[in-house]
FIGUDREN-194720 format. One record per residue (C-alpha): residue number from 0; x, y, z; residue in one letter. Coordinates in steps of 0.05 Angstrom, whole numbers, plus 32768, in hexadecimal, padded with zeros to 4 digits. Layout:
N
(r NUM (X Y Z) "A");
...
***
This chain:
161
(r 0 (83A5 7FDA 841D) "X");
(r 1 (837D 7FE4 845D) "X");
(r 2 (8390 800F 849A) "X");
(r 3 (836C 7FF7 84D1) "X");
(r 4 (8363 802F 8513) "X");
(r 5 (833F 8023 8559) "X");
(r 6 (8308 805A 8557) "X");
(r 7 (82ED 8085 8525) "X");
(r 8 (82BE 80C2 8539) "X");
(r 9 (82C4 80EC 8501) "X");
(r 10 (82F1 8107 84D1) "X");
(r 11 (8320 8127 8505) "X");
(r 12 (833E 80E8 850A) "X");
(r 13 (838B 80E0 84FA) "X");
(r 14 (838A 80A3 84D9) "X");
(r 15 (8352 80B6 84A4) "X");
(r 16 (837A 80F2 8496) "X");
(r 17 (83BB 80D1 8494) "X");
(r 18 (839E 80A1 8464) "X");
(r 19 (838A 80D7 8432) "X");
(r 20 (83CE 80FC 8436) "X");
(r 21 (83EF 80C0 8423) "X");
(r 22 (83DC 80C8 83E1) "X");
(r 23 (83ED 810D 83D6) "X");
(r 24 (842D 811B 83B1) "X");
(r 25 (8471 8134 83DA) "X");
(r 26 (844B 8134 8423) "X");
(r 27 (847B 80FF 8436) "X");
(r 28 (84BA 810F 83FC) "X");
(r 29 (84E1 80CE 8417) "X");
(r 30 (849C 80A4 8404) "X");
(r 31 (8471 80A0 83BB) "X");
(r 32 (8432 80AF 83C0) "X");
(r 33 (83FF 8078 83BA) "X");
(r 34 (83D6 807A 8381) "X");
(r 35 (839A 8068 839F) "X");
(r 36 (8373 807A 83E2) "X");
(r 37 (837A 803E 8411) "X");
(r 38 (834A 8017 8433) "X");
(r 39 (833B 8035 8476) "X");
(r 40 (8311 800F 84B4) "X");
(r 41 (8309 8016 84FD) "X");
(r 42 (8305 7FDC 8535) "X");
(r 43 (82D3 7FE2 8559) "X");
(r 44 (82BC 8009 8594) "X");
(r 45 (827A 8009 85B8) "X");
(r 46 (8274 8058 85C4) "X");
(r 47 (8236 8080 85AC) "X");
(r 48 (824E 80C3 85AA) "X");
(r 49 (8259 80E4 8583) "X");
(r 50 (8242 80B5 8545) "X");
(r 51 (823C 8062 8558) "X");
(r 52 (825F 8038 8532) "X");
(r 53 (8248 801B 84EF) "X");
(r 54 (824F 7FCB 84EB) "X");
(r 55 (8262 7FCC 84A4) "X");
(r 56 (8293 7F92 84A8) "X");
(r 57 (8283 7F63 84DC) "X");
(r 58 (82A9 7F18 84EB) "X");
(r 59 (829D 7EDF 850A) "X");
(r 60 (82E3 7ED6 853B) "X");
(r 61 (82C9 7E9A 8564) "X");
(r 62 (82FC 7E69 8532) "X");
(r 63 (8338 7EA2 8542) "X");
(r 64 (8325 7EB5 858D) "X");
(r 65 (835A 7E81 85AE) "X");
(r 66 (839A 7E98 8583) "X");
(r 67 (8374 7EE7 8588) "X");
(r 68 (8380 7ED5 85D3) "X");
(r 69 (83C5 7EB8 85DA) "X");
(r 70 (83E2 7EF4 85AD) "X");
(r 71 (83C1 7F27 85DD) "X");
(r 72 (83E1 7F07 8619) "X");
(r 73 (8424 7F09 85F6) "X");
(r 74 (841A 7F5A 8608) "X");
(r 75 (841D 7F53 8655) "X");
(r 76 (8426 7F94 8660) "X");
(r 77 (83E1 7FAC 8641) "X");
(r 78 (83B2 7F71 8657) "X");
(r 79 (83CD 7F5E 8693) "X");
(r 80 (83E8 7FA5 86B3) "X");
(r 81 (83CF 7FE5 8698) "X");
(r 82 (8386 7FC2 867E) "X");
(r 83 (8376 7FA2 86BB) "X");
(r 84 (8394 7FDB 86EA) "X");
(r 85 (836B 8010 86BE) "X");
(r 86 (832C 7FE5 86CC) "X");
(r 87 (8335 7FDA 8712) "X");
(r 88 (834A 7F92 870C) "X");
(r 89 (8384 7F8C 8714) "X");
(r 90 (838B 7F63 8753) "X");
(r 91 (835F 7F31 872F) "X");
(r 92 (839F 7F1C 86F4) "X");
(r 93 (83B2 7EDC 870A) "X");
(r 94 (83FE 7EC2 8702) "X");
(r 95 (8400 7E8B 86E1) "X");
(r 96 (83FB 7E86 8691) "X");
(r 97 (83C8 7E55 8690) "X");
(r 98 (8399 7E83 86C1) "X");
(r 99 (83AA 7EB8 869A) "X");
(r 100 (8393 7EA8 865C) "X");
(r 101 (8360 7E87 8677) "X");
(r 102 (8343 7ECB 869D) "X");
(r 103 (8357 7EEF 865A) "X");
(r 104 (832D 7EC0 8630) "X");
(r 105 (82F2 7ED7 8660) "X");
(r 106 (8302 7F22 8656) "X");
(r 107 (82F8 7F1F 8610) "X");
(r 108 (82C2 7EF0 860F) "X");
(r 109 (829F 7F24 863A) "X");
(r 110 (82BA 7F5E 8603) "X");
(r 111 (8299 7F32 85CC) "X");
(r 112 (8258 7F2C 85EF) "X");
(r 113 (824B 7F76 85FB) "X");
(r 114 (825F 7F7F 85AB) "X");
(r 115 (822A 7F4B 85A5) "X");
(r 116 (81F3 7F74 85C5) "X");
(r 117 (820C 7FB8 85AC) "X");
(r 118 (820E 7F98 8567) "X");
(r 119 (81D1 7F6E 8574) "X");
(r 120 (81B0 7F8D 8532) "X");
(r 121 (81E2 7F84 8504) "X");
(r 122 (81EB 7F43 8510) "X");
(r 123 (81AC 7F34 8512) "X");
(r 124 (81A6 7F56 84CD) "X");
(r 125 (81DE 7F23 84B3) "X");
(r 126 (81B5 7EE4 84CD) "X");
(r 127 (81EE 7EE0 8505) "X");
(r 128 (81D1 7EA8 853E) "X");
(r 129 (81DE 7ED9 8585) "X");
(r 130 (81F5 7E9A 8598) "X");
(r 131 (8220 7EA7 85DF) "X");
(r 132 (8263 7E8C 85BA) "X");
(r 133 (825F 7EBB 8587) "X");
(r 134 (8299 7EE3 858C) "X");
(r 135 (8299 7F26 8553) "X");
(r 136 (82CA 7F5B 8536) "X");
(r 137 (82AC 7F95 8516) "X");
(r 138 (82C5 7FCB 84E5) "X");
(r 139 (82B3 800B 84CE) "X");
(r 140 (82C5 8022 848A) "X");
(r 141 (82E2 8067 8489) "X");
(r 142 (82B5 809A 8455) "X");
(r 143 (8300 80BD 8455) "X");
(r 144 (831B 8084 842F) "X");
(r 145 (8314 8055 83FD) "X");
(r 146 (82D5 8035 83F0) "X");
(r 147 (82E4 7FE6 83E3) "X");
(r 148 (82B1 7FB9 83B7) "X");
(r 149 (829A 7F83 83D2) "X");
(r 150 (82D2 7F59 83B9) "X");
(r 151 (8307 7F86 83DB) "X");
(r 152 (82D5 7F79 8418) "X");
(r 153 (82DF 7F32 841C) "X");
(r 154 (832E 7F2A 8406) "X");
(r 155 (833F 7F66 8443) "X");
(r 156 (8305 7F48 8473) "X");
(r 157 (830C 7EFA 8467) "X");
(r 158 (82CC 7EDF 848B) "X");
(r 159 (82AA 7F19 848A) "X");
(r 160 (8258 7F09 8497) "X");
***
């Protein structure tokens, strides 16, 4: 099992203990307790404080990035309201579908390129080509959770460089 949350800056985070207390007996009475600790990761964020993020999983999306695309635009409310408005773009969201996923595409081709240069070590460290095209996820493995081989690694994280 893996339980995948947006940021993780320490062990204050609700996730990482949520995912420990699920395997303690009558927490939740309704629910058995697992028997094992899941897997635990975090997307990625680009922050520095308090701790960066480590790139201990990282994939290649480029393959994924259309369909990654057309399922975020299915949630107009987030990328084409509250996102943009929050950013100060909002005037820029054009109508039509085909302009929207068009000015989408560019968003997150823009997101991938600054993981590209914050991650710019990492990937380098895998033998990843910086190519501009190159379009990453990255994970962090929890230390609150379990730890998975490298087997685990590659059946949870199919791809994974």
């Amino acid at each position: 099992m893996i339980i995948t949350q947006t940021t993780s800056r320490g062990p204050e985070s609700p996730v990482q203990d949520a995912s420990y207390m699920v395997t303690v007996p009558h927490v939740c009475p309704d629910v058995p307790a697992l028997r094992r600790d899941p897997v635990v990761s975090s997307m990625c964020d680009l922050f520095t404080r308090p701790n960066p993020m480590r790139p201990d999983v990282v994939l290649d999306v480029r393959a994924e990035l259309d369909l990654a695309v057309q399922m975020a635009a299915c949630h107009v409310s987030q990328f084409f309201e509250w996102l943009p408005y929050h950013d100060g773009v909002l005037e820029s969201v054009p109508t039509s579908p085909t302009e929207r996923f068009e000015w989408l595409m560019a968003r997150m081709l823009a997101r991938h390129q600054q993981r590209r240069i914050h991650f710019q070590e990492a990937l380098v460290a895998r033998k990843l080509p910086l190519q501009e095209d190159l379009a990453v996820e990255v994970y962090e493995l929890s230390e609150y959770a379990a730890r998975p081989s490298s087997e685990q690694l590659l059946r949870l994280f199919p791809g994974m460089l």
